[in-house]
N, C-alpha and C positions, 0 to 999 in steps of 0.2 A: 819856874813852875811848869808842871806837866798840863794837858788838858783838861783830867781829874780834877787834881789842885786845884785850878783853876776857877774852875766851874762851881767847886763846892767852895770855895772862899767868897765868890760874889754872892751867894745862895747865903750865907753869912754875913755880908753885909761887911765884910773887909776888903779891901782895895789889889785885886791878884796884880802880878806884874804886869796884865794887859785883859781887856774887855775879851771874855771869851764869848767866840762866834759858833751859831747853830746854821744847819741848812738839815732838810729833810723830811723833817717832821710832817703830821697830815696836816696841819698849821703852819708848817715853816719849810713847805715842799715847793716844787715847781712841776708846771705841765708840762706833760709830755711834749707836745708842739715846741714848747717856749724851751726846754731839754734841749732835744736833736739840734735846733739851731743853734745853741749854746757851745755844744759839743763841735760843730760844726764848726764855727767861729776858734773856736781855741785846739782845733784838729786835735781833739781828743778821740780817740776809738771806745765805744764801750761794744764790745761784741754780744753782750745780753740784757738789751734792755728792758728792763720790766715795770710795770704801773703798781702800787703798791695802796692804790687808794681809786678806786672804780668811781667811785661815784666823782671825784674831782680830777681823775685823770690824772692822779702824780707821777712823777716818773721815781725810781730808785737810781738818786746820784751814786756813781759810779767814784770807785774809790779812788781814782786819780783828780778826780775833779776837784774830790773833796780835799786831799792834799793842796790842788793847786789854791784854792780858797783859803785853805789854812783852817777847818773846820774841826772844832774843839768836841763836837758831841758826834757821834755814833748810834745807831737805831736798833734796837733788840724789838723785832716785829714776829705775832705772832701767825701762823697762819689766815688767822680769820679776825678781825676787829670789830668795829659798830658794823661792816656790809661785806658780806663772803665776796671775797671776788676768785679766788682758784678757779681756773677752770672754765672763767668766766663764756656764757655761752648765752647769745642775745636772746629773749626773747620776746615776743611781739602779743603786745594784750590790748583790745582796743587801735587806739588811734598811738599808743605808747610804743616805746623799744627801752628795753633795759633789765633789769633784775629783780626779783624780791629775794631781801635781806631776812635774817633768823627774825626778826620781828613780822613777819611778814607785809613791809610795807615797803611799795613798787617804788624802784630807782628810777625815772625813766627820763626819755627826751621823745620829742614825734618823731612817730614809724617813717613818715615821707624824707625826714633826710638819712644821705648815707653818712652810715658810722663813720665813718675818716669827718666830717663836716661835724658829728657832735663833739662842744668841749666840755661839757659837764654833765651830770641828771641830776634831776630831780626828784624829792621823794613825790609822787604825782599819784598813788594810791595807798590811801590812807586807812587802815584795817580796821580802825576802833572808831571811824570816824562818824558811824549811826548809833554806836552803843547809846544806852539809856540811862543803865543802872550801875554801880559798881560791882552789883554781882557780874554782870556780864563780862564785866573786866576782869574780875577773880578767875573769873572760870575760863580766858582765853587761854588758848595753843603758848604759853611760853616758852622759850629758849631756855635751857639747860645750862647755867652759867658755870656747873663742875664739869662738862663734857672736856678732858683733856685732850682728844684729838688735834687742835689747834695749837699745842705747844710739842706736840711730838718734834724729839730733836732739841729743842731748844732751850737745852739746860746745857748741854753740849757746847753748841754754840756761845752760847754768853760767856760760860765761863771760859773758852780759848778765849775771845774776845778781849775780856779782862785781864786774865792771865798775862796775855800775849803785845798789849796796846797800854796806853794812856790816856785813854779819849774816855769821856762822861759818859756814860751809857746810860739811854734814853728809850723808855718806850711809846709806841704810839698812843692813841687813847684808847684807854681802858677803864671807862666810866661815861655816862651821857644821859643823865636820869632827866631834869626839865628840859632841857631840848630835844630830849628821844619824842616825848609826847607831842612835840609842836608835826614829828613825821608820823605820828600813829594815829593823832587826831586828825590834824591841816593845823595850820598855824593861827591862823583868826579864831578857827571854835574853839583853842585852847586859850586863848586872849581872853573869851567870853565867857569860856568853862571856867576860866579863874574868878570870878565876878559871881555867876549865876548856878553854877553848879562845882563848886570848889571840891566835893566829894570823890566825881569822875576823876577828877588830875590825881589827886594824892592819890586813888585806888592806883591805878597807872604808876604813877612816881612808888611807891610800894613794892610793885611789881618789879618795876625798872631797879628800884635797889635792891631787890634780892638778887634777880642775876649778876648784877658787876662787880656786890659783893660774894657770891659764889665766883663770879669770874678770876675776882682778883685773887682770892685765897688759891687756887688753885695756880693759877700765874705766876704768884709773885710764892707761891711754896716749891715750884719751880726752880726759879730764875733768881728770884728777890734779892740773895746774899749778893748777884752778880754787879744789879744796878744800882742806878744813883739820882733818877727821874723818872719821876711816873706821870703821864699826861691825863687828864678831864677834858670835858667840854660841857657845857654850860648856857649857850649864847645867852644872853639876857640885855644886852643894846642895842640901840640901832644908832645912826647919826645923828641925829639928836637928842637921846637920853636913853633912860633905861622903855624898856617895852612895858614895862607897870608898875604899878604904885609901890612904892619902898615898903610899905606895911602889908601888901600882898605878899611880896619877897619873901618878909621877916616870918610871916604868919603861915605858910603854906612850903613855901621850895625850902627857905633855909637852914628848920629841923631836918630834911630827910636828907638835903645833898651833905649835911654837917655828919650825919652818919655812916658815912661811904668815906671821908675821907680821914673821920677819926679810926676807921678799921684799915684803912691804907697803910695810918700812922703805925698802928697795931701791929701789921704782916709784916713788915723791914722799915730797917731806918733808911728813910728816901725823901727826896723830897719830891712835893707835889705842884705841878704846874699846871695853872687853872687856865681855860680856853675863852675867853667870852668879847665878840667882835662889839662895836661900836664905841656908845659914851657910857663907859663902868666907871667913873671914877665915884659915883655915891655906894659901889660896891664894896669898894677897895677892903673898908674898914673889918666889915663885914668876913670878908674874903678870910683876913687875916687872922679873926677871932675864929674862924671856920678850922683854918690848920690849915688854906693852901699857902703855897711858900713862897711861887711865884704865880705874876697873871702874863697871858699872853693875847695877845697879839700886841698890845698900845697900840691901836689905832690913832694915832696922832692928827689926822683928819676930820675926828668926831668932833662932837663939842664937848666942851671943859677937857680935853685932852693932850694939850699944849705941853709937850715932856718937861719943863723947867719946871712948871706950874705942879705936873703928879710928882716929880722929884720932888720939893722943896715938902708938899702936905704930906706923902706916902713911904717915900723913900725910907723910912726908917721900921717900915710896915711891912712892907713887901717886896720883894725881887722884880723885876721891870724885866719882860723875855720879849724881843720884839721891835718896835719901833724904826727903824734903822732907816724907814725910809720911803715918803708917802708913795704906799704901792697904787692907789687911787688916780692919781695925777702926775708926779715925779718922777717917779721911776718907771711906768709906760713911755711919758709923753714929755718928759722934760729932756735938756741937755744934758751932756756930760757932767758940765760943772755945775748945773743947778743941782744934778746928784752929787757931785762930790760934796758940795758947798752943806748942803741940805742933811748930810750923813756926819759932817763935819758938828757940827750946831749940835745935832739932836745927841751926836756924843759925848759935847760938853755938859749938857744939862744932866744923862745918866749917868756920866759915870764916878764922879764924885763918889766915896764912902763905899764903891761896891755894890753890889745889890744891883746889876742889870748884865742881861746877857742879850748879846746883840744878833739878830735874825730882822729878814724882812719880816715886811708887815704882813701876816696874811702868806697865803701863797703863788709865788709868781707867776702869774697870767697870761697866759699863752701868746699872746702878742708882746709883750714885752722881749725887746730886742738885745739881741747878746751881749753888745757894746755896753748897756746901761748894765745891765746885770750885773758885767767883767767890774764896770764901774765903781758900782756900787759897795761889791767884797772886797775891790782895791783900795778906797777909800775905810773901809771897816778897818781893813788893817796898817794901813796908812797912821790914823788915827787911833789907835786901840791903844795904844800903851801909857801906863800913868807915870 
């Protein structure tokens, strides 16, 4: 089997010749910092390196790397995604350093350290976060989600790509409707807004589903015939369970995100990989009546998230993207072989029947040391074949 193949047989829940592996993603990327040492270590040259994700500081692996890994999917990115970063040019607001994104809400880190010393930003100014009413929300500055300027080229591109390769083609996230509101509110008055003003969010989530459904029709009228994964994001857990009541969920996010991703189903035949960190497994079911095809991250670190346990209830439910290897504690700070050991287990439990594509957890953390990384993909493919 080719990459393709591959990919789209576990997406099916059939057993491909071997566990296809991802790297790159804004979910299944690596820092820049955690990059260059990597490249360094395996005296790789990449003469252009570039970040393809501002606000988490990803790097864009370089195509030899990706070789040396053995990496089955490929990224069809479009200029601009959830936070413009082209061009990127710091600027200083308050006590902040960073950006505002087409939402207009500030990416930032404090102004007193120097740039080389920040690894992430944050969304730290929040645009809708005095509003009152839902008219005020009706009525803000929205992003233009038909503006094709951000795919110039890029029909081009995907289809040499395809044409020309075997690799799954994947795009970044292209959708972020309840999580967008947690950076345009702040995170807690959207906790509370759910409860006491459930009005505010949906006007918001409304909002956020017109542009990505404009986004995507425009994207995927593009590209669409080229690829074969389309990404979401979502967050909705945290470490110890979901961030709200299941019947909050059912009654307010899960009609509006259910409509983004049945017009996804609409634009191309693709499948859809849903993003949401923590303990999702009360989601799962949910998830699957929704249309997504796969979830990502499998935080295996959270609770109820033990991969035999979501294989044995889920597995015939949904696609498993992820897991491969607790990015939290393991693969920073553990040994060689507690990574090997550790990637070894977690792939027994997935990969049974198909239906799991193997990526870190999350994405690799600027401190994490080459050696476990090298580790890590060594053991994926060590291990990957059924």
């Amino acid at each position: 089997m080719n990459s393709r193949e591959r990919t789209i047989a576990a997406f099916d829940h059939n057993e491909p010749d071997k566990v296809p592996i991802d790297l790159g993603g804004n979910v299944s990327g690596i820092h820049l910092k955690a990059y260059k040492k990597l490249l360094e270590y395996l005296e790789i040259e990449d003469k252009t390196i570039k970040t393809y994700d501002f606000v988490q500081q990803l790097a864009v692996p370089c195509e030899e790397l990706l070789e040396r890994f053995h990496i089955d999917t490929r990224y069809i990115r479009p200029l601009e995604g959830m936070v413009k970063i082209d061009d990127f040019e710091p600027e200083y607001v308050g006590k902040y350093v960073g950006v505002y994104d087409q939402f207009g809400v500030f990416w930032g880190n404090f102004a007193y350290k120097d740039l080389e010393e920040i690894l992430y930003y944050d969304p730290v100014i929040h645009p809708l976060s005095d509003f009152k009413t839902a008219k005020e929300i009706e009525n803000y500055d929205w992003p233009d989600g038909k503006d094709k300027i951000p795919f110039k080229g890029l029909r081009d591109y995907a289809k040499k790509l395809r044409e020309s390769t075997q690799y799954a083609l994947v795009t970044p996230t292209t959708g972020c409707i309840y999580e967008y509101t947690t950076f345009l509110f702040g995170f807690t008055k959207v906790l509370r807004y759910l409860r006491t003003k459930p009005e505010l969010i949906i006007a918001a989530m409304k909002k956020l589903l017109k542009y990505w459904t404009d986004y995507n029709i425009t994207f995927l009228n593009e590209v669409g015939e080229y690829l074969d994964v389309i990404c979401i994001n979502g967050d909705l857990g945290e470490q110890a369970g979901p961030i709200m009541n299941l019947k909050i969920y059912e009654s307010i996010i899960k009609p509006i995100e259910r409509k983004l991703s049945e017009k996804i189903h609409e634009l191309a035949d693709l499948k859809i990989n849903y993003h949401s960190c923590g303990s999702v497994s009360l989601f799962i079911p949910h998830w699957a009546e929704i249309g997504y095809d796969a979830c990502n991250p499998v935080q295996i670190s959270a609770y109820d998230m033990e991969p035999c346990s979501l294989k044995k209830r889920f597995g015939n439910l949904i696609t498993f993207w992820g897991g491969a290897c607790n990015t939290q504690q393991t693969l920073p700070f553990g040994t060689l072989e507690q990574i090997r050991n550790e990637v070894r287990e977690n792939l027994k439990c997935f990969k049974p029947g198909g239906g799991y594509i193997a990526a870190n957890i999350h994405n690799i953390t600027a401190e994490v040391p080459p050696q476990n990384i090298v580790t890590m993909f060594d053991a994926l493919n060590e291990f990957r074949n059924y």
